[in-house]
C-alpha positions in Angstrom: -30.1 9.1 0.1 -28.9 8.3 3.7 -28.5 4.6 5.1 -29.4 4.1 8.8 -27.8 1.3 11.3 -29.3 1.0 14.7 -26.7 -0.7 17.0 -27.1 -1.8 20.8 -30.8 -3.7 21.6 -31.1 -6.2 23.6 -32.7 -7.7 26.7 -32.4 -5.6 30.0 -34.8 -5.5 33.0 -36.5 -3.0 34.3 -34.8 -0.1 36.2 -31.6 -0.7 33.7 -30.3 1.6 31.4 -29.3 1.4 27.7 -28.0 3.6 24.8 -28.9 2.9 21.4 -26.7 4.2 18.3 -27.8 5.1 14.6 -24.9 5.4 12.8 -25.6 7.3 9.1 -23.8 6.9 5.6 -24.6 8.8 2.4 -26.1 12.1 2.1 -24.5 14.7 4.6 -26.0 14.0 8.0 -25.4 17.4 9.8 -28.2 18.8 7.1 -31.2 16.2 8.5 -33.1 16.4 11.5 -33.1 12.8 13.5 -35.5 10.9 15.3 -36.0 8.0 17.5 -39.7 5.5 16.8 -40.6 2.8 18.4 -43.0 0.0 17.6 -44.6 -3.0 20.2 -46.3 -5.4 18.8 -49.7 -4.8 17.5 -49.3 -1.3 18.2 -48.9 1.6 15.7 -45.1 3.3 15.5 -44.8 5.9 17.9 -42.7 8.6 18.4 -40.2 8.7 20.9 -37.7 11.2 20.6 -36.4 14.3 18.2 -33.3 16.3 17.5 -32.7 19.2 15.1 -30.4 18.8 12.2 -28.0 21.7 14.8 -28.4 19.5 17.9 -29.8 22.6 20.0 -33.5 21.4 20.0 -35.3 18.7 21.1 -38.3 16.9 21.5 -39.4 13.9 23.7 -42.9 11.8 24.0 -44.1 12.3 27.2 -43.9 9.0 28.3 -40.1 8.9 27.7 -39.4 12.6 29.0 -37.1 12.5 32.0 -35.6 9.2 31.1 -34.5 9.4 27.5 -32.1 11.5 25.8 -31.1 12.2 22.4 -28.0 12.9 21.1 -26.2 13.2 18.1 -22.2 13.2 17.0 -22.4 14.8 13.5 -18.5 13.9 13.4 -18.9 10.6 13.5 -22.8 10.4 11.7 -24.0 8.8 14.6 -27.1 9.5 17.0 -27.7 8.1 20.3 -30.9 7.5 22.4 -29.8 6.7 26.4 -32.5 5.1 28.0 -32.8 4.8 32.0 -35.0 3.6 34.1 -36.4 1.7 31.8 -40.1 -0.1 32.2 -41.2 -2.9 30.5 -43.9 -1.0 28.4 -40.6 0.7 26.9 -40.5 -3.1 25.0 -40.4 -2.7 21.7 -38.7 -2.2 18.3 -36.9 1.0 18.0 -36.2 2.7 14.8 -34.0 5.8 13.7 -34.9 8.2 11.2 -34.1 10.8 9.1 -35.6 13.5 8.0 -35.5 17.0 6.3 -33.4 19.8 8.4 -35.9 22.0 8.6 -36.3 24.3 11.9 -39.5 23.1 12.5 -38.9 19.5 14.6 -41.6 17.2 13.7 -42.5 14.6 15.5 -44.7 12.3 12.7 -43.5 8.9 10.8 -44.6 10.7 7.8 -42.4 13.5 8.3 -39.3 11.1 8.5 -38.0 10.4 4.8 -35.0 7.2 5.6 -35.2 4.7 8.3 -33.0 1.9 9.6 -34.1 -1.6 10.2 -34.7 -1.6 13.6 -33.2 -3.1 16.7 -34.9 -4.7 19.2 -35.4 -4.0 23.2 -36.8 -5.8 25.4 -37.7 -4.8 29.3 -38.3 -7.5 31.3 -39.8 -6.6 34.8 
């Protein structure tokens, strides 16, 4: 079991830049790949971003690629998503996730097993 807090939403406009954290409790967290969903309203959750359970692979929608990076601090549990030159289609709830640590990096909700609750960005143009 792992517990997921997403940390550092809020209300920017566009061209800012903002970093998100996840920070993880429970089971080991160096042994679970992460990943970064996000939600608008009325839309399906999309990917956004990946890392392997290692931290030497990564993945990245297309329509965040060159703008977002993820990043994780397995000695403190924590993941990070920075965010620049952010649009206002970026709007949306964003969600971490965990999932098994296996070498494939998958890029599904179903493939993620524990989520957080969410944190809120909003992109105002």
């Amino acid at each position: 079991q792992v517990q997921l807090v997403e940390s550092g939403g809020g209300l920017v406009q566009a061209g800012d830049s903002m970093r998100l954290s996840c920070g993880a409790s429970g089971r080991t967290f160096t042994t679970y790949n992460m990943g970064w969903f996000r939600q608008a309203p009325g839309k399906e959750r999309e990917f956004v971003a990946a890392m392997i359970w290692s931290g030497g692979r990564t993945s990245y929608s297309d329509s965040v690629k060159g703008r977002f990076t993820i990043s994780r601090d397995n000695a403190k549990n924590t993941v990070y998503l920075q965010m620049n030159s952010l649009k206002p289609e970026d709007t949306a709830v964003y969600y971490c996730a965990a999932g098994s640590g296996s070498i494939i990096l998958r890029v599904g909700v179903s493939d993620y097993d524990y989520w957080g609750q969410g944190t809120q960005v909003t992109v105002s143009s």
